[in-house]
MIZA-243007 format. One record per residue: z, y, x of N, C-alpha, C, CB in turn; residue in one letter. Coordinates in steps of 0.001 Angstrom, whole numbers, plus 500000, padded with zeros to 6 digits. Glycine has a CB too. Layout:
N
ZYXZYXZYXZYXA;...
***
This chain:
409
486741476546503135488040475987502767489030477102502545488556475022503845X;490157477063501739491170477824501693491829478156502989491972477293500869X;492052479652502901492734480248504236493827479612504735493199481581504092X;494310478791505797495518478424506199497028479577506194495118477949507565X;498307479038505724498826479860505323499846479749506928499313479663503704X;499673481565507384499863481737508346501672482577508457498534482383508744X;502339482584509530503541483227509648503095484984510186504545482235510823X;503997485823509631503757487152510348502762487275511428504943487577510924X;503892486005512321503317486759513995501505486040513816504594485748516079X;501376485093512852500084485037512841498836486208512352500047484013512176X;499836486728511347498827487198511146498320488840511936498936487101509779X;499525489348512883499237489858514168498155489302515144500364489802514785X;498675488297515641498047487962516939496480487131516426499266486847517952X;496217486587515246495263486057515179494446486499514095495515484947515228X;493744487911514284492951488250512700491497488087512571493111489814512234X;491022486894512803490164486525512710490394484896512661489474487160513547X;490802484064511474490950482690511406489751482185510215492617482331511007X;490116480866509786489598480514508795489626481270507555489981479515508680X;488485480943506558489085481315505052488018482125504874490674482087504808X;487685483480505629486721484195505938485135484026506279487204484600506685X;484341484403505273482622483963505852482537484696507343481063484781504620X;481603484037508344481711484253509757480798485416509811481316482992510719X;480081486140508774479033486838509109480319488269508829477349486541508054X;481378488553509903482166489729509104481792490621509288483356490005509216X;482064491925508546481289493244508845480087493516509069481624493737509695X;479054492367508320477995492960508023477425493576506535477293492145508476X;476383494225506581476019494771504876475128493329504236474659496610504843X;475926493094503063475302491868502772474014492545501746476491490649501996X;473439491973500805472661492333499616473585492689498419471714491162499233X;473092493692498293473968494174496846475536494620496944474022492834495758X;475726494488498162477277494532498327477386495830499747478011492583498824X;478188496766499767478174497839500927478957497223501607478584499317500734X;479781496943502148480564496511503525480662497402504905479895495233503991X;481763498260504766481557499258505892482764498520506709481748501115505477X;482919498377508075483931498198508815483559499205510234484123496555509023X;484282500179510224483983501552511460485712501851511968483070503504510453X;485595501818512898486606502911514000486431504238513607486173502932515732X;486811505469513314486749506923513036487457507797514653487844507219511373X;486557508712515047486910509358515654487412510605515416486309509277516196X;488160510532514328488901511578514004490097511298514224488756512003512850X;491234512647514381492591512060514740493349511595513322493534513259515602X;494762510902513968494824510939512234495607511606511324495091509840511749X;495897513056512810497143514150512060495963514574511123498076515740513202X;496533515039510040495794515634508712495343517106509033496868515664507306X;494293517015508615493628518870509112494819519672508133491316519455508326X;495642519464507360496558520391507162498131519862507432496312520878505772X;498598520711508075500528520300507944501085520080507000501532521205508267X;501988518706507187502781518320506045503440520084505663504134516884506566X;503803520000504149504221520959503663504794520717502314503328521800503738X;506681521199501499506601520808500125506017522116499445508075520315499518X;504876523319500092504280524084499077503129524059498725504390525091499213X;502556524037497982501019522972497670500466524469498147500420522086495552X;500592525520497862500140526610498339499687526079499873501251527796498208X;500470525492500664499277525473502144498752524489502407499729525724503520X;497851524090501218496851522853501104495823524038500363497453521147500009X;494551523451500821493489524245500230492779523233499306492495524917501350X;492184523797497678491966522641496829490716521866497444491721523101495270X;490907520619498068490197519656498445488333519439497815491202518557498045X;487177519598498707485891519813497861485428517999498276484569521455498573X;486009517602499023485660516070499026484854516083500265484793515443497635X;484430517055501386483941516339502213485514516519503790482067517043502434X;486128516691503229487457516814504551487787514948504634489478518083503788X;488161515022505582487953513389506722489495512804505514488540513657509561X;490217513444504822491095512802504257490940512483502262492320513681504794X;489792513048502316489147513158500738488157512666500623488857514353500153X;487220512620501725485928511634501518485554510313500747485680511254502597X;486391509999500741486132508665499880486685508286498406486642507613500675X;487328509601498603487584509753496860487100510606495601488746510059496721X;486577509725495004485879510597493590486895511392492798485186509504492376X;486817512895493293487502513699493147487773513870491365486924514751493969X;486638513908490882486230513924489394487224513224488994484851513356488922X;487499512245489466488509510841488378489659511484488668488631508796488922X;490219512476489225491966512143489708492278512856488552492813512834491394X;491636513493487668492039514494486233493229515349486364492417513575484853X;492460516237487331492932517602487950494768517562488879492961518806486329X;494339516394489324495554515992490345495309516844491628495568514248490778X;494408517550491362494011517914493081493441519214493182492812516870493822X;493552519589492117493293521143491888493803521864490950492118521426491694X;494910521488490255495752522225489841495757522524488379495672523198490541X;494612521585487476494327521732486509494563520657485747493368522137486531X;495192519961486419496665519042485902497802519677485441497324518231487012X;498281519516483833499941519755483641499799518673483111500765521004482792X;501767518829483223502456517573482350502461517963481444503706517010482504X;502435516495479943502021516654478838501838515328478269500978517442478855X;501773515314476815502155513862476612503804513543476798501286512972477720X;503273511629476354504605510904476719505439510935478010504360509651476606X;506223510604478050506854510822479644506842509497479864508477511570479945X;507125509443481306507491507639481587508526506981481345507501507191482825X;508365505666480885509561505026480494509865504107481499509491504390479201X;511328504281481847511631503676483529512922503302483010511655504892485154X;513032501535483537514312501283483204514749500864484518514529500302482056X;515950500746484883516376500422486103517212498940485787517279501712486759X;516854497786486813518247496995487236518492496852487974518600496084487074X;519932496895487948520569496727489579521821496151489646520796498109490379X;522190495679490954523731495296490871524714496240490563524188494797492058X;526078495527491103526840496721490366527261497750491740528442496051489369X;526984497008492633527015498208494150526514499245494041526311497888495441X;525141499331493411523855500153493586524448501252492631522233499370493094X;524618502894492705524703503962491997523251503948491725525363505188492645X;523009505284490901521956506038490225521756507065489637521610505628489617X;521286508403490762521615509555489826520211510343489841523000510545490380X;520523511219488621519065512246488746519537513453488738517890512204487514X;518951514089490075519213515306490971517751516359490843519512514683492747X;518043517757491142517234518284491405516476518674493091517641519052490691X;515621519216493183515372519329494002515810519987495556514783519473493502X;516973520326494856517961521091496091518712519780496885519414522316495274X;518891518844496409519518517778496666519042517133498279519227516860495407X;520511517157499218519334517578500323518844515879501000520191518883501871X;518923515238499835518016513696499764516959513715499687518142512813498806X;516541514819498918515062515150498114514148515738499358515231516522496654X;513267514643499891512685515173501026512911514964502797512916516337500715X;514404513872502560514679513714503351513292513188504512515720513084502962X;512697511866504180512131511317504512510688512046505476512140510650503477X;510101512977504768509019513640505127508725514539504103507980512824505430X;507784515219504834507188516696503489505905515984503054506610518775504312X;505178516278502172503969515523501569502714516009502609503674516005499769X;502159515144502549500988515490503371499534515688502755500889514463504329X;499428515968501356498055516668500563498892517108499738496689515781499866X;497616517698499198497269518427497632498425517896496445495458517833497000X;498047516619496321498884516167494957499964515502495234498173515276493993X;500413515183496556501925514782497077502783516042496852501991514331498805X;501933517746497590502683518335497317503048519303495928502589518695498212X;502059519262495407501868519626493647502675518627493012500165519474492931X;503171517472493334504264516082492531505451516983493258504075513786493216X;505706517116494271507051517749494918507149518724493977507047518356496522X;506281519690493561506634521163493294506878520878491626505228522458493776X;506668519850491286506462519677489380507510519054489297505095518741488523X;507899517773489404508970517129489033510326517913488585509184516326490062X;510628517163487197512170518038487026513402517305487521512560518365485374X;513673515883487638514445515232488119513970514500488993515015514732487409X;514607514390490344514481513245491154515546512039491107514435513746492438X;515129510658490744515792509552490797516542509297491907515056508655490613X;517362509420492303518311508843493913519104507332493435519999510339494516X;518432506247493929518946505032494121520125504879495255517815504217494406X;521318504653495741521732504456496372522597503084496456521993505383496453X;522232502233497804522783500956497814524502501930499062521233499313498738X;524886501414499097526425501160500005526093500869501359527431499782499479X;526714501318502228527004500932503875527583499477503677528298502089504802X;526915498548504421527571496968504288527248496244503419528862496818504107X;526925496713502604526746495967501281525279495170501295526817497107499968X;525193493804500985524492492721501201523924492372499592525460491565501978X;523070492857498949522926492507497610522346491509497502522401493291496874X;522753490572496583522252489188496123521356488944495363522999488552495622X;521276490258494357519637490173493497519130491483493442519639489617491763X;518134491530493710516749492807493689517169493831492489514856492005493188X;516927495167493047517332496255492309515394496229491697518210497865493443X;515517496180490530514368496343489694514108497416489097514324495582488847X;512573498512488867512951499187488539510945499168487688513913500151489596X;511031499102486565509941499239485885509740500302485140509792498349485243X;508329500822485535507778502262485125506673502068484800507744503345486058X;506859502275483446505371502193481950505376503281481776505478501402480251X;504162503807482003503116504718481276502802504868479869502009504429481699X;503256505987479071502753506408477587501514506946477440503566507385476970X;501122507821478440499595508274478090499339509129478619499180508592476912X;500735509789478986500901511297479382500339511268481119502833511871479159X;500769512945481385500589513128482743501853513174483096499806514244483184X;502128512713484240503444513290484844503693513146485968504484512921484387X;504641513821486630504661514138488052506382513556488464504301516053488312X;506592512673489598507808512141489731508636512206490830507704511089489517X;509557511910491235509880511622492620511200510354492515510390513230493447X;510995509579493597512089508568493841512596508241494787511925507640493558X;514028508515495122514833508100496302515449507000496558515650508763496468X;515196506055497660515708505009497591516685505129499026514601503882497409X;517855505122498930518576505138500061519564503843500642519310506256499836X;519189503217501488520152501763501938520608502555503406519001499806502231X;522547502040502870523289502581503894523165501825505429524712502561503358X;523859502267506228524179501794507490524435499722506989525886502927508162X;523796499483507723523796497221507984523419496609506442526126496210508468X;523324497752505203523622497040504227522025496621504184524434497778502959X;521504495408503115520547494869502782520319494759501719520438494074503157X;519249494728501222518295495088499581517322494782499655518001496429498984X;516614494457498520515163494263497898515377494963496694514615492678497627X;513913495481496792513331496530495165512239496168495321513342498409494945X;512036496023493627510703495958493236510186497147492077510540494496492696X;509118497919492670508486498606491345507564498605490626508336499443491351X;507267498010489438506142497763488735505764498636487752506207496662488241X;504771498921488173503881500315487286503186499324486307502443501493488391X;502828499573485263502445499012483992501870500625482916504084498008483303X;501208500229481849500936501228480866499680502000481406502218502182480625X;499940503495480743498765503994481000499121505490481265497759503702479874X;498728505964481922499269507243482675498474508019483538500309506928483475X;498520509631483666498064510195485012499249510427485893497271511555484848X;499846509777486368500776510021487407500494510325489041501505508940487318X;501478511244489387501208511499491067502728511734491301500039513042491632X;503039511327492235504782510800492443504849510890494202505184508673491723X;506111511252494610506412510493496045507179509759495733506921511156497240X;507407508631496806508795508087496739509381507952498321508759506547495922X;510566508128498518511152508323499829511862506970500093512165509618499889X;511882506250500991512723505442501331513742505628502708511964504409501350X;515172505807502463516346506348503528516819504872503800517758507559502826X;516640504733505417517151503642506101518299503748506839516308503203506853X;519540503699506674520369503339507790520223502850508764521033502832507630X;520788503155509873521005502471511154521082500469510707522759503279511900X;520626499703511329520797498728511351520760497762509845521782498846512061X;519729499135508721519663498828507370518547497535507092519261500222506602X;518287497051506043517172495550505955516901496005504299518157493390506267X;515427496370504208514931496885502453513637496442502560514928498770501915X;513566495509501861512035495177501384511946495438499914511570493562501658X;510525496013500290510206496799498838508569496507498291510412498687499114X;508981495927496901507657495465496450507572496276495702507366494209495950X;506139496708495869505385498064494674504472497736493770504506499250495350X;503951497286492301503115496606492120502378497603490961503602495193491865X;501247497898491209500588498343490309499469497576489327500161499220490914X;500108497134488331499463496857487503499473497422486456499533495997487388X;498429498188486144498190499795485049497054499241484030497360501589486119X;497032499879483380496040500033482226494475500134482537496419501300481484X;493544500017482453492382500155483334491803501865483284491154498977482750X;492745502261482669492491503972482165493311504541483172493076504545480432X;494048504379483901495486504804484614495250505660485302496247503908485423X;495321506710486069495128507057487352496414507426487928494163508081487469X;496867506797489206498045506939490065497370507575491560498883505313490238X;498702508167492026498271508788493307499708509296493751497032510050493147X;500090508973494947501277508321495493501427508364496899501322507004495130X;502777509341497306503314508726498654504369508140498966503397509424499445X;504107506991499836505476506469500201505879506739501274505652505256500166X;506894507208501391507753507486502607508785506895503238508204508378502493X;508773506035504427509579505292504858510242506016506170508927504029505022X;511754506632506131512276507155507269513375505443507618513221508999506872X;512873504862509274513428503950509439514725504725510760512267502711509758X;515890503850510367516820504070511218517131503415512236517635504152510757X;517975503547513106517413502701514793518011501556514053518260503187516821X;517511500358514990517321499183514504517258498400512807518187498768515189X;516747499228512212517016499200511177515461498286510944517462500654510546X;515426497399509752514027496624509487513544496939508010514211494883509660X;512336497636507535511460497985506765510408496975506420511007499025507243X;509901496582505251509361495870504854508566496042503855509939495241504784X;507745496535503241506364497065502275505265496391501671505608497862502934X;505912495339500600504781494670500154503697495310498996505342493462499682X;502802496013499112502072497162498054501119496023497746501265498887498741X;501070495944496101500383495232495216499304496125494078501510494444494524X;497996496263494364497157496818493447496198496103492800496607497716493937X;496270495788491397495955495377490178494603496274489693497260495531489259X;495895497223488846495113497991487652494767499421487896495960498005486345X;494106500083486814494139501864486858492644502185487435495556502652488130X;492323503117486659490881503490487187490402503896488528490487504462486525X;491762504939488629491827505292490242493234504971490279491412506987490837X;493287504390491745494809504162492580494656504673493886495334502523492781X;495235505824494562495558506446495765496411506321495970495442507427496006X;497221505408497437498065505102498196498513505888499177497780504218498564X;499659506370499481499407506952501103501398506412501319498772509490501312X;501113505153501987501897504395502576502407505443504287500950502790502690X;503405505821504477503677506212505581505226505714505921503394507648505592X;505782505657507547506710505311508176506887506007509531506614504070508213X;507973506549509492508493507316510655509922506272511028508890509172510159X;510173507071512305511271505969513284512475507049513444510525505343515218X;513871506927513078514527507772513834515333507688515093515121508172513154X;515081506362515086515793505634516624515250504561517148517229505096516539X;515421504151518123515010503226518910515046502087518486515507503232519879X;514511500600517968514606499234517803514390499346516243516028498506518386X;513711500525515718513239500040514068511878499389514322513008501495512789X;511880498541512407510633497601512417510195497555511327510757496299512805X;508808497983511352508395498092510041507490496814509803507659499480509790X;506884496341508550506298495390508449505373496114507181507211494080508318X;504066496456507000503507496960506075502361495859505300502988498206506663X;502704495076504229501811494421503396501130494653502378502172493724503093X;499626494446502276498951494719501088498127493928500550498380495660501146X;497642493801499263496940492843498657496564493802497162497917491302498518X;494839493875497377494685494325496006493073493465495551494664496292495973X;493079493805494373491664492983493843490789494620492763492357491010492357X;489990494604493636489583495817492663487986495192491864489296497559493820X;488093495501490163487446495253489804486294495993489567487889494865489282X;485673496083488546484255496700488245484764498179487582483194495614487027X;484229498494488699484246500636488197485893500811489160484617501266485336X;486421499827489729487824500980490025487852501000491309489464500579489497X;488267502284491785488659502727492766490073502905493105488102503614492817X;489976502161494388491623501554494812491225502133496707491959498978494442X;492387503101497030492398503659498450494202503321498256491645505653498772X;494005503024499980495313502663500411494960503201501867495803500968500205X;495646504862502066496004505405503625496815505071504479496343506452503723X;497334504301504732498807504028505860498731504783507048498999502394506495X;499663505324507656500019506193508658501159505619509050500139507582508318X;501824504995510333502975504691510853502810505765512223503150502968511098X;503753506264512414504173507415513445505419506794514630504906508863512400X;504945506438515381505936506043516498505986506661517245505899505087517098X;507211507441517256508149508764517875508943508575518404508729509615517225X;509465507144518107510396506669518928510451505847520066510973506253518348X;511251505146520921510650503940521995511612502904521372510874504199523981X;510940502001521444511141500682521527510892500374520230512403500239522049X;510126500626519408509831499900517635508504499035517313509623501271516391X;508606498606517162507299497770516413507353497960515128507236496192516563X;506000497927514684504978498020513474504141496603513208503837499270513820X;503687496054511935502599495089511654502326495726510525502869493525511547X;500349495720510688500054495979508694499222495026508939499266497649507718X;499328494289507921498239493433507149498100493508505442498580491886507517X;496729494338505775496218494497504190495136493611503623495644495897503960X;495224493128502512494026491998502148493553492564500691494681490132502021X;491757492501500995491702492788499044490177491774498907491321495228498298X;490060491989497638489127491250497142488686491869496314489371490173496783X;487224491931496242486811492935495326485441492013494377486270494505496342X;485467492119493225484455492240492202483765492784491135484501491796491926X;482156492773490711481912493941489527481299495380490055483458494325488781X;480493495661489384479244497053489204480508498088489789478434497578487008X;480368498942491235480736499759491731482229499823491963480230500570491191X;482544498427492238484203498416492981484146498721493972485039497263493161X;485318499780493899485196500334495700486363500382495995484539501869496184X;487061499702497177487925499852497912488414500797499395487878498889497960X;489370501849499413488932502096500347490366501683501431488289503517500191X;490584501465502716491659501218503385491358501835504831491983499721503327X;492438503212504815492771503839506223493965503627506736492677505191506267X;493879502696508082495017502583508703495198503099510135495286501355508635X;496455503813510273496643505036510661497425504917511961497281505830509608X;497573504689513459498748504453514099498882505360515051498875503227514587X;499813506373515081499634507004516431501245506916517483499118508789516046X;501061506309518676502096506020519156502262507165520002502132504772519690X;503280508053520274503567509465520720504138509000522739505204510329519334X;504088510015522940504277509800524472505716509615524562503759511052525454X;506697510073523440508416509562523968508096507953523554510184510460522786X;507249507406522693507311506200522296507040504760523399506385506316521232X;507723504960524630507681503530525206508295502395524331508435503515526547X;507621501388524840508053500194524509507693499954522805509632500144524931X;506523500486522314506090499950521165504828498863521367505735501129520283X;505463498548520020504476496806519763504082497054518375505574494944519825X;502644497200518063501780497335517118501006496633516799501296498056517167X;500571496321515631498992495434515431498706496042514092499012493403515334X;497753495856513682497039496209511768495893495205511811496141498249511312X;495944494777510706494640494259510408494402494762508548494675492321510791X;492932494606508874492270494730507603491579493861506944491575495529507624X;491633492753505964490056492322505780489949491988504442489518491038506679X;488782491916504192488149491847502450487342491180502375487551492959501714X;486994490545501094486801489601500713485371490304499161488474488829500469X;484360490069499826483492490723498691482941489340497948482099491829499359X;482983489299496701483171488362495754481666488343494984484502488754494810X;481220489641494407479931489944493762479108491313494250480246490052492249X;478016491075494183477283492519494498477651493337494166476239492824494197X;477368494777494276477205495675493622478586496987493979477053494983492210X;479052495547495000481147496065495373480941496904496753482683494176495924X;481421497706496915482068498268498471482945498281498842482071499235498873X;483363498534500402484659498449501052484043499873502116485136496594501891X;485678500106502177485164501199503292486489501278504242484710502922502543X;486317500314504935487869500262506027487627500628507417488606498622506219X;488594501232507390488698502470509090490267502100509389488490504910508739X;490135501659510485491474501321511417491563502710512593491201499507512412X;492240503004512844492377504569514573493702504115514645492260507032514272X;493659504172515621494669504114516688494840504942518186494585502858516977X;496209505991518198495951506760519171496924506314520002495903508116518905X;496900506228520986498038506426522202498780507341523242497754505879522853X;499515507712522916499912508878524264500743508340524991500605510315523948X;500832507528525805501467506662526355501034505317527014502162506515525595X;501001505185527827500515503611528284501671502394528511499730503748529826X;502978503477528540503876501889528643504597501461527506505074501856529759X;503864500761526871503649499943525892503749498734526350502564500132525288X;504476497842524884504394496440525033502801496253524156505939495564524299X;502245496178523733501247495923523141500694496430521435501408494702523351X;499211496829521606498830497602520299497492497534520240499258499083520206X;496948497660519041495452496717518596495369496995517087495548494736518871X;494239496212516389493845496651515301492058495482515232493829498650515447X;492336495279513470491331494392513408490678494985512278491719492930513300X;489676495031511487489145494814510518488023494186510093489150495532510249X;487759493290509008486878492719508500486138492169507170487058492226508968X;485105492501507144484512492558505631483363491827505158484137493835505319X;483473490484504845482417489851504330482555489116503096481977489087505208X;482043487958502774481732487568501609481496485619501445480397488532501335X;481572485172500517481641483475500419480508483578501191481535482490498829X;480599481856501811479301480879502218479175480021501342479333480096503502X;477947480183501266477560479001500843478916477444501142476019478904501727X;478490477432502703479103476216503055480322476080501926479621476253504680X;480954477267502761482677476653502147482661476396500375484206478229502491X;481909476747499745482310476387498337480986474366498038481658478433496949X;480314474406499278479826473327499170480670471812499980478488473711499632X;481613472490500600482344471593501397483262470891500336483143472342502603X;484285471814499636485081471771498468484384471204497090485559473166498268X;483152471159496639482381470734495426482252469325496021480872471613495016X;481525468790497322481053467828497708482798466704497440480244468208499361X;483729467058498033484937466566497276485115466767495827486030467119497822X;484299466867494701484423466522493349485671467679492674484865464765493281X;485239469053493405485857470278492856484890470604492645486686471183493467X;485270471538490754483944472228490291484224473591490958483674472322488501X;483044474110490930482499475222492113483250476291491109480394475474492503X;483485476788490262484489477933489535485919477484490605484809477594487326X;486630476109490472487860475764490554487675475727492591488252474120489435X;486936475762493293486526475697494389486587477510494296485106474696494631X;486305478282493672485929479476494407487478480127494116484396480401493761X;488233479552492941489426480306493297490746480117494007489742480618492404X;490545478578494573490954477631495908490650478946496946489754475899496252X;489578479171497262489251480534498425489860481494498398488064481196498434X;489709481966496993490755483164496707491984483068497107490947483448495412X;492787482297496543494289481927496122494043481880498162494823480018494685X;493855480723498353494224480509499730493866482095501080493185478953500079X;493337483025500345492829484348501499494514485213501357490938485723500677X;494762485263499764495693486038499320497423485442499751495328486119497731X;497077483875499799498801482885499951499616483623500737498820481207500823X;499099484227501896499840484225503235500905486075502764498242484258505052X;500080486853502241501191487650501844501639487563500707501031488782501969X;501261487025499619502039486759498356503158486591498589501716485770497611X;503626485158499781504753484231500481505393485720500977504173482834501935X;504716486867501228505745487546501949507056488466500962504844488577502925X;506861488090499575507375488994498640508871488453498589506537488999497185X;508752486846498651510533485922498597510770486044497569511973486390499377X;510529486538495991510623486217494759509775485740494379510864486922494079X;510218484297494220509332483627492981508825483932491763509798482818492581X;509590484749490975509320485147489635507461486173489858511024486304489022X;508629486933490798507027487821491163505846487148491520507083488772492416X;506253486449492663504873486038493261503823484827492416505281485414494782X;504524484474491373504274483054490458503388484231489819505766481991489379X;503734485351489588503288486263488494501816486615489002504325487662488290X;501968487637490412500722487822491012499484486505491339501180488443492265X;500226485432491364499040484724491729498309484487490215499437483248492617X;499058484149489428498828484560487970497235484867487536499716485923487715X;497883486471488042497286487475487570495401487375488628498558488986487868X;495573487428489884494669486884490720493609485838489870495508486177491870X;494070484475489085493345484039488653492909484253487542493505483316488809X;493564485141486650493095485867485564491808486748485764494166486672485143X;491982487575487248490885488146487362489818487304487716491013489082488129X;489764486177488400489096485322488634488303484709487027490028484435489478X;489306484585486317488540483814484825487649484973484796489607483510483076X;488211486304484128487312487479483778485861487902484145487923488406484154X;485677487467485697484796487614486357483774486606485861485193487594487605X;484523485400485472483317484453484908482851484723483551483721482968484873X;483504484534482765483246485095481711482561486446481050484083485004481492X;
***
């Protein structure tokens, strides 16, 4: 049956419900299914740094490159990448609160957030000629979503984007990648004290695309963070979702949902760093994968530090393998230096339809195509609901069953 559509705290406290075949995390036929704990830590064998100089060019077996086919990133990672080609075409909307300027790298916004933590985070730092600085107002309560769409011409290019929400004020952004591009970008997100920014990222690229990307979330004390990351398109897509605390009572909420098809490779790293006491964290990432050598990969990252009393954590992972031939490769770690904690955990899980459930739904006089994307739709509902734009989310589910037709056809 379709996944019941659950609230946040559900999908914390309960990651293992309906919707899901019961055989999780095993290797089915034709399909890889990895679900492992890693005993590695999850500081990066090299220090954040903005000089790509103290990154060594990555050979693919280091615990943070392993799972990526180095070959595809078209010299994102060794230096035999320039920009060239079209540039990106990025239009912005916004209210009339919201400024917008493009700064260089001296700008001491640029970086606020964190230093890059690889190869092509810090090779995007060192290339970019303008950095975008979004700035919303202290107080200021915006009524419609600062939009900001970025199409790909063909070219390579290297970016950076600042998103800064002042002290109490509140915002939503959405960024939708579209076109066709080699891009590698950071983007920083600056939280005020007692700030509220939910931010939808949606990659839907060209099936030629390759993106590779950090996000940087610096949260301010009590301030609430929100991260809905959407992956579609692009041959390769590399994520590296991160969140730091600068005071006591921030809250992050990290959401994901991707569908990777035949031949693409889609990694999503998350790292949340709790440095502070008293913050809570939730990730819940969901994908679905179909088609000859889809591989997904998802590292989620938590390390709660010994000043960090009084954190409350959870992550979950789980996927949804659709046709043979697909892999998943999800690793949850979680470290603790600290025991007084309110509570922290971690789920992941990776299996595939039953039989049953698409015979439960047919036996009610649903044809088994219109039954299997009932499963879908209903695994994916619960964070779609977390985006609060209709326009968008009408769009993604959309698109979900588009991939669904494709697959039949």
């Amino acid at each position: 049956m379709a996944e019941p559509q659950n609230s946040p705290k559900d999908l914390r406290q309960a990651p293992v419900q309906g919707g899901l075949p019961s055989a999780l995390g095993s290797t089915t036929s034709g399909a890889i299914a990895v679900a492992a704990e890693s005993t590695t830590a999850t500081r990066m064998s090299a220090p954040p740094s903005f000089d790509v100089a103290d990154f060594p060019v990555p050979h693919g077996r280091e615990e943070e490159w392993r799972f990526t086919p180095l070959e595809r990133l078209k010299g994102l990672h060794d230096g035999s990448a320039a920009s060239g080609g079209a540039d990106l075409k990025i239009d912005i909307l916004a209210p009339d609160e919201v400024t917008h300027e493009l700064v260089d790298r001296s700008d001491p916004r640029v970086g606020k957030a964190g230093k890059p933590v690889d190869r092509v985070a810090a090779a995007a730092f060192s290339a970019f000629e303008k950095a975008s600085v979004i700035t919303v107002p202290k107080e200021a309560v915006l009524a419609d979503p600062i939009r900001i769409a970025v199409h790909g011409q063909g070219g390579t290019t290297f970016a950076h984007q600042v998103i800064e929400v002042g002290a109490f004020a509140e915002a939503v952004v959405v960024i939708d990648h579209t076109g066709d591009a080699v891009l590698a970008a950071n983007v920083e997100y600056h939280l005020g004290d007692g700030a509220k920014l939910t931010v939808v990222s949606v990659q839907d690229w060209d099936d030629t695309a390759v993106h590779a990307g950090q996000h940087t979330a610096l949260v301010g004390r009590d301030a609430t963070f929100k991260s809905v990351v959407v992956t579609f398109g692009g041959d390769l897509v590399r994520l590296n979702p991160r969140v730091q605390y600068q005071g006591p009572g921030g809250e992050a909420e990290l959401y994901g949902l991707y569908f990777t098809d035949n031949g693409q490779h889609q990694e999503h790293r998350l790292f949340v760093d709790h440095e502070a006491p008293n913050c809570r964290s939730n990730v819940a990432y969901k994908g679905a994968l179909q088609g000859q050598d889809a591989h997904a990969v998802w590292i989620g990252d938590v390390l709660i530090r010994a000043a960090a009393t009084g954190t409350d954590t959870y992550e979950l992972n789980r996927n949804l393998v659709l046709t043979d031939g697909a892999r998943v490769d999800s690793v949850p770690n979680l470290e603790i230096e600290t025991g007084e904690i309110v509570g922290a955990g971690h789920a992941s899980a990776t299996g595939r339809f039953e039989d049953e459930q698409l015979f439960y739904l047919m036996a009610r006089g649903i044809p088994a195509e219109e039954a299997r994307r009932l499963v879908v739709r209903g695994f994916f509902a619960e964070l779609v609901q977390q985006i609060g734009l209709p326009d968008v989310e009408e769009r993604l589910i959309a698109k979900i069953e588009a991939e669904l037709e494709a697959s039949v056809a």
